[in-house]
C-alpha positions in Angstrom: 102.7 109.5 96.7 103.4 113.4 96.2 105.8 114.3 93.3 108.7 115.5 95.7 111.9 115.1 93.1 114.1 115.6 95.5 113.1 113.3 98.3 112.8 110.5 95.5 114.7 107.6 96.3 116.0 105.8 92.8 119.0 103.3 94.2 117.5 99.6 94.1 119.8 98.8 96.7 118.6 101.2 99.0 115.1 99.9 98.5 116.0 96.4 99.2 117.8 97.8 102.8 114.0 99.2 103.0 112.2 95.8 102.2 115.1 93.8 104.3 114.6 96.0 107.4 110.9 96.2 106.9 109.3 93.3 105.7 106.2 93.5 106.7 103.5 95.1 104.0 100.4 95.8 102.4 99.4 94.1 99.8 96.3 96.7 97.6 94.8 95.4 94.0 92.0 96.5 92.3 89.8 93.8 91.9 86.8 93.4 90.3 84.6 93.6 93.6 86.7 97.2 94.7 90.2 97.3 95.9 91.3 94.7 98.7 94.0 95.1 101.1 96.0 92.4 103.6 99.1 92.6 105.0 101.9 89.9 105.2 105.4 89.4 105.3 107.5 89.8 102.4 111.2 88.6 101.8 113.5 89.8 98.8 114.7 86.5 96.3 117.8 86.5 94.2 116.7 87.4 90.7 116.9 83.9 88.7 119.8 83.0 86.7 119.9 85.2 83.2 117.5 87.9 84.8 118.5 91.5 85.2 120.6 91.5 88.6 118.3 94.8 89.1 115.4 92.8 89.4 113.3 93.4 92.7 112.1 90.1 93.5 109.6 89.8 96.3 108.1 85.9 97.8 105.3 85.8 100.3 102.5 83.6 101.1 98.5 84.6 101.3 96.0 83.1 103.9 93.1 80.7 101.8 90.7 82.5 100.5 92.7 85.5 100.2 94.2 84.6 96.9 90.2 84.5 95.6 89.4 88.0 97.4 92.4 89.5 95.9 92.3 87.8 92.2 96.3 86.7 92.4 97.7 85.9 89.1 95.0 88.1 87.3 96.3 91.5 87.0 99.2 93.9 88.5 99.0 94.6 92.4 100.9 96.9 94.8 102.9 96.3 97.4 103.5 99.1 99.8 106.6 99.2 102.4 106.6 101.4 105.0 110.1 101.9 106.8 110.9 104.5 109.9 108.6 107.5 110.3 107.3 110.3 112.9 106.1 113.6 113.3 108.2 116.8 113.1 107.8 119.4 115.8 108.2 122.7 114.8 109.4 123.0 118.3 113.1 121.7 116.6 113.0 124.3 114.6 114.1 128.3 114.7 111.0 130.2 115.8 110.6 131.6 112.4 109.9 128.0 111.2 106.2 127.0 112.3 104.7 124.9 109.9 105.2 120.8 111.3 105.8 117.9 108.6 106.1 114.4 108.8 109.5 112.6 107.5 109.2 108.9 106.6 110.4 106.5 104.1 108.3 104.6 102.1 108.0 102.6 98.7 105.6 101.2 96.6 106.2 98.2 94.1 103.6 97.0 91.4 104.1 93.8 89.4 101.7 90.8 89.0 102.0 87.7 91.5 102.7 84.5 90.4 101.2 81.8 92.3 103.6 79.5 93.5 103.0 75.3 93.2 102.8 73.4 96.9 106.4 72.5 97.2 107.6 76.5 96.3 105.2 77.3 99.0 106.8 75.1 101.7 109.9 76.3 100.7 108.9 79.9 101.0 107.1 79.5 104.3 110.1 77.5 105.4 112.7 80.0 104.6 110.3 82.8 106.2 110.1 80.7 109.5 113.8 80.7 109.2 114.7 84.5 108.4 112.8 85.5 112.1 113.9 82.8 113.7 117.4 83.0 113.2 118.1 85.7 116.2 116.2 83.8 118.6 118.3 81.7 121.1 117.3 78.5 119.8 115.7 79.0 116.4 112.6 76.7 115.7 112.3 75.2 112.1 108.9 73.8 110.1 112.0 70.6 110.2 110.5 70.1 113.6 107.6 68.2 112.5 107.9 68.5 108.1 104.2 66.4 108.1 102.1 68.6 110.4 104.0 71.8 108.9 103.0 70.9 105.2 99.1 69.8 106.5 99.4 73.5 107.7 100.6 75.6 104.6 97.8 74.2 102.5 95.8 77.2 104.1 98.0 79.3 102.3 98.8 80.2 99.0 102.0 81.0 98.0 103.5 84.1 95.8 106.4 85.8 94.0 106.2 89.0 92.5 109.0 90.3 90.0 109.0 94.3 90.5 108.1 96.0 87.4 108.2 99.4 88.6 108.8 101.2 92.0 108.2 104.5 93.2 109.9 105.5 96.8 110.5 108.5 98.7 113.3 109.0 101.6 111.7 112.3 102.9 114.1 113.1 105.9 114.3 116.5 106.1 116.9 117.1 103.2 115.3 120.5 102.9 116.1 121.9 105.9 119.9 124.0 107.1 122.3 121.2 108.6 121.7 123.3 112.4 118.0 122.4 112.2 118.8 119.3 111.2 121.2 118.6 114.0 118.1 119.6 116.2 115.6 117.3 114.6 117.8 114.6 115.2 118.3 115.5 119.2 114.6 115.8 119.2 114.0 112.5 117.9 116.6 111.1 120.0 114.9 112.7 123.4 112.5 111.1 125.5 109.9 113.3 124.2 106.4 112.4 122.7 107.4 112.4 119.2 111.1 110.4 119.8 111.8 108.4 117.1 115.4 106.8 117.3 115.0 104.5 114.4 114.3 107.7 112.1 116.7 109.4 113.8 119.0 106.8 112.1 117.6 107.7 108.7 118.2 110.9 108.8 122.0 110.7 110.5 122.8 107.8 107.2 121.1 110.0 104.3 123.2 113.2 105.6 126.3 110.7 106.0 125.7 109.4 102.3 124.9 113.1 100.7 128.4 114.6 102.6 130.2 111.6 100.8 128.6 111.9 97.1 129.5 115.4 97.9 133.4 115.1 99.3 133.7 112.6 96.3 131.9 115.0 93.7 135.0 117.9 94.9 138.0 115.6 95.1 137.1 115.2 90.9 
């Protein structure tokens, strides 16, 4: 991503909020055939006992042969998680303001998967199953039938990767007076084209978290 200090977004926590709230991602490595990419869902895992309790832990599962086409195990990968984004209008902005941008939050993580035996797996796609299902009106569980659900996952291959790096941006128009702000905001709220509630919400919780590092910085 662009070098853009002051959008950089450092706070583990807040990138777990990102992977929680959007877990579904790419998955890019650089194999020896050219780079591969597949998308999946990803949940967070507790680090493991005696691990850095700042560990980014990520499980997910592959289709069959994906885990061949993307040489798991072998060498680093990347795992990019995109949360709320949209265009900017300059049409929210003061008419001496022209030039439009686009406002997002994003991370990437690298680390190298480790492939998970058959009974991880199950437990991984089982806890998956569960995390979605647990706002339905009457959740459904791989418990429903435990034999046809484990004939099932051996299509898939199952994965952890421990985080070895991140890099993420919150790019929500920090830069800009808190007036134009209050209008990017209503724009993204309208029923417009480019309306954007959820980012919207980014924005409104960034300002909301800068104003209180700043009220707590001046009572000091």
């Amino acid at each position: 991503m662009r070098h853009s200090p002051h959008f950089l977004m450092t706070d583990v926590d807040e990138v777990r909020r990102l992977v929680r709230g959007n877990p579904w991602a790419t998955i890019v490595s650089h194999t020896d055939d050219g780079i591969v990419a597949s998308h999946y869902p990803f949940l967070l895992e507790e680090p493991a006992p005696g691990e850095d309790p700042d560990q980014l832990v990520l499980v997910s599962h592959v289709g069959r042969p994906d885990e061949v086409a993307h040489e798991l195990g072998q060498h680093e990968v990347l795992v990019i998680v995109q949360g709320p984004h949209g265009y900017v209008s300059p049409a929210w902005y003061p008419v001496d303001q022209f030039v439009p941008t686009w406002n997002h939050v994003t991370a990437h993580l690298w680390g190298t998967p480790e492939i998970l035996s058959d009974d991880e797996n199950f437990r991984v796609l089982g806890e998956l199953v569960d995390h979605f299902e647990r706002v339905m009106p009457d959740p459904v569980s791989l418990d429903v039938d435990e034999d046809t659900a484990r004939r099932m996952a051996k299509g898939t291959v199952g994965i952890r990767i421990r985080v070895t790096r991140f890099d993420a941006r919150a790019k929500l128009s920090q830069n800009k007076a808190p007036g134009v702000v209050d209008d990017i905001v209503a724009g993204l709220r309208g029923d417009g084209p480019y309306a954007s509630p959820a980012l919207a919400d980014e924005i409104e919780r960034v300002r909301s978290a800068a104003g209180d590092d700043q009220g707590g910085r001046e009572a000091e």
